[in-house]
C-alpha positions in Angstrom: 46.7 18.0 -29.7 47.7 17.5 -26.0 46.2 20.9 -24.9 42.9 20.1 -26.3 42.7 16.5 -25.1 44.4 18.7 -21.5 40.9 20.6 -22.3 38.2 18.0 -23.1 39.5 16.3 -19.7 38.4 19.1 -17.8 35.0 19.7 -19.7 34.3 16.5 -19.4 34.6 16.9 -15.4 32.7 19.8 -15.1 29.8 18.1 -17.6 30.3 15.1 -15.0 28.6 17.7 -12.6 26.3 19.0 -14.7 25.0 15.8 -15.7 24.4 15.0 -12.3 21.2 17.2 -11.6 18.1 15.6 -11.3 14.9 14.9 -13.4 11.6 16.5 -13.7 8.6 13.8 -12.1 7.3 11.8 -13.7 3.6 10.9 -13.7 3.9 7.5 -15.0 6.6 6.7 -12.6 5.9 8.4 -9.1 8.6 9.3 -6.9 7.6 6.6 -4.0 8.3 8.4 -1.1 8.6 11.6 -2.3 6.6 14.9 -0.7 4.8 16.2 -4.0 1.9 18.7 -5.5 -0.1 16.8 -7.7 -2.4 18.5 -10.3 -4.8 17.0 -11.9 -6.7 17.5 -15.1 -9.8 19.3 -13.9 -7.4 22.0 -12.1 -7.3 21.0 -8.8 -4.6 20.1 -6.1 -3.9 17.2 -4.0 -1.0 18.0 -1.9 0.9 14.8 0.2 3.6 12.1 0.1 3.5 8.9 -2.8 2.9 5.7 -1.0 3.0 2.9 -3.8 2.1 2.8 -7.2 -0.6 0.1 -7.8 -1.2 -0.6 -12.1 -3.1 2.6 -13.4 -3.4 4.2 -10.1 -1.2 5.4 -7.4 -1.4 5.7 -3.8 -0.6 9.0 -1.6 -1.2 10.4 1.7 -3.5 12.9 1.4 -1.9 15.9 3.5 -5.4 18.2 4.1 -7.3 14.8 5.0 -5.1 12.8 7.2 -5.4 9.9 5.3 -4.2 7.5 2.2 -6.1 8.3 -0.9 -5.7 6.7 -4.7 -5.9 8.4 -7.7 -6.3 7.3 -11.5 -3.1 7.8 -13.3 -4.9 9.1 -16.6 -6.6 12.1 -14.4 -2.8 13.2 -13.1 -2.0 16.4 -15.3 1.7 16.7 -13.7 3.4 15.9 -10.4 6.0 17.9 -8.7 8.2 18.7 -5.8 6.6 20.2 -2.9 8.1 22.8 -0.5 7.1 21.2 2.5 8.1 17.3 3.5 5.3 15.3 5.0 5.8 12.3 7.0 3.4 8.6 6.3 0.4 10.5 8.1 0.1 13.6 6.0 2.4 15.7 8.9 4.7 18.5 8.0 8.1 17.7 8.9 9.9 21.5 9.8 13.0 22.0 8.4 14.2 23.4 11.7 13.1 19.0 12.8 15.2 18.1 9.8 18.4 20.1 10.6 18.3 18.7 14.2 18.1 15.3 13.0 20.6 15.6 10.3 24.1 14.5 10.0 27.2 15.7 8.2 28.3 12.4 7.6 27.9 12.2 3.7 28.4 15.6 3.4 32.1 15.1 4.5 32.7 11.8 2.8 31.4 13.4 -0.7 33.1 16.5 -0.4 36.5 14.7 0.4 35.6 12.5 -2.9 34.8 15.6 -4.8 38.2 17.3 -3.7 40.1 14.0 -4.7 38.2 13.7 -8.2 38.8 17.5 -8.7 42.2 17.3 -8.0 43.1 14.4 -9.8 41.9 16.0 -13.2 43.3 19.2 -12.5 46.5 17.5 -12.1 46.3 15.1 -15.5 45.2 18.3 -17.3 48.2 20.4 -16.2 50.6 17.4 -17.3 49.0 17.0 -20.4 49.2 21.0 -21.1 52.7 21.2 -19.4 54.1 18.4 -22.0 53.5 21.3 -24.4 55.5 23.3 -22.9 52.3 25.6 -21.3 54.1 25.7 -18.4 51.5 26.1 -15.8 51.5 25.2 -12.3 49.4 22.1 -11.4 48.7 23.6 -8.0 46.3 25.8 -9.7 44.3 23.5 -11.8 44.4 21.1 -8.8 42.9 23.9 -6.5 40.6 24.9 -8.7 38.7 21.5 -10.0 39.4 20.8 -6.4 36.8 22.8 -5.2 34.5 23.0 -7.9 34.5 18.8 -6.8 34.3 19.4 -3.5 31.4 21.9 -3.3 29.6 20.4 -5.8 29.6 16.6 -4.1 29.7 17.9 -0.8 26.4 19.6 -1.6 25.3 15.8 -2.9 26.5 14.3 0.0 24.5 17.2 1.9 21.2 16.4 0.4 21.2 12.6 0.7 21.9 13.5 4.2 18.9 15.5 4.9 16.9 12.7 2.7 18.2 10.4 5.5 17.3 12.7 8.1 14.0 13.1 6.6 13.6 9.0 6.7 14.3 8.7 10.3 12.1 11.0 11.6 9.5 9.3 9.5 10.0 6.2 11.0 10.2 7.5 14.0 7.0 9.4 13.9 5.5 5.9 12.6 6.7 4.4 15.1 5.2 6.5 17.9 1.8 6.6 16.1 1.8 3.0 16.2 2.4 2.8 19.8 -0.5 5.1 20.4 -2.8 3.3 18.2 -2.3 0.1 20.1 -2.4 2.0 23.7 -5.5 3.1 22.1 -6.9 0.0 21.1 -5.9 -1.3 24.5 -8.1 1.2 26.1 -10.9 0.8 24.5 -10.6 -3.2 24.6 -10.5 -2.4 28.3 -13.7 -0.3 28.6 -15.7 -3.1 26.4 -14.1 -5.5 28.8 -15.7 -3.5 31.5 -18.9 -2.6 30.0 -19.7 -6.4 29.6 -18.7 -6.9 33.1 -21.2 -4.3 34.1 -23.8 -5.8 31.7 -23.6 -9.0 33.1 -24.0 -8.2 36.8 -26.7 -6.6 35.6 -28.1 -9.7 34.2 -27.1 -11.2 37.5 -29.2 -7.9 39.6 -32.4 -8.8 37.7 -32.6 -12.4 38.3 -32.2 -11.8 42.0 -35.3 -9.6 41.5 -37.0 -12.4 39.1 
């Protein structure tokens, strides 16, 4: 009895990970933020990023037009993952950008959880075999779930990390577009300024003349 529960402990760890993955998209519920290919009914393709989900329709930046688009839920066929990340204007984001900007700071912090988790059943499965008299070593179960935990969070820890990297340079990239706008803006707020100065010496020129 023993060995089995000793075996359902470490099934049920390894269906822990398992049950982990992710889910396909959903059409009804967007992935906000999310880099996606969207099909719709009539065959075509809208590539971008998900901005908001408004009732029956959904926002998204429109990657091929460089700018924010809606769409009617009901003419959505599917939506899925795309290969390449965009950023809030439609951009690519590079993965080589992405590695530079990433950190290994969940990936450690995961993995280290992982190992401990692991461990911990690999341990509480050798005692519970071990009581009847399997006599096996708990190093080896230890080692074992240990890195099955540790690879498997670590590679968690790894993604949320490049999610995180992905984020910043976003809001980075926002960030610097909104500067430019408003240099922009300035610019031509300026030359207005200037062309109404011009305009009204003008006005001044003619009545001299008058």
């Amino acid at each position: 009895m023993k060995k089995l529960v000793a075996g359902l402990l470490v099934i049920s760890f390894l269906n822990l990970i398992v049950g982990c993955g992710g889910s396909a998209l959903r059409v009804d519920k967007p992935p906000i933020g999310e880099s996606v290919i969207i099909k719709l009914v009539d065959g075509s393709q809208r590539h971008g990023i998900i901005l908001k989900k408004n009732g029956e329709r959904i926002l998204y930046m429109d990657a091929e037009q460089g700018k924010p688009l809606d769409l009617e839920i009901g003419k959505i066929a599917s939506i899925a993952k795309s290969d390449k990340v965009y950023d809030m204007e439609g951009n690519v984001i590079s993965e080589a950008q992405i590695s530079e900007a990433k950190s290994m700071s969940k990936t450690l912090v995961y993995g280290l959880g992982g190992l401990v988790l692991g461990a911990a059943v690999g341990f509480g499965a050798a005692a519970i075999a071990n009581a009847q008299d399997a006599n096996i070593a708990p190093i080896w179960p230890m080692a074992g779930l240990g890195v099955i935990g540790a690879v498997y969070f670590g590679m968690k820890g790894a993604k949320n990390d490049r999610e995180d990297a992905i984020d910043d340079i976003r809001e980075s990239r926002y960030e610097e577009s909104q500067i430019k706008l408003r240099k922009q803006l300035e610019v031509e707020k300026q030359k207005l300024l200037e062309e109404k100065k011009k305009q009204e010496e003008l006005k001044k020129e003619i009545k001299k003349k008058e």
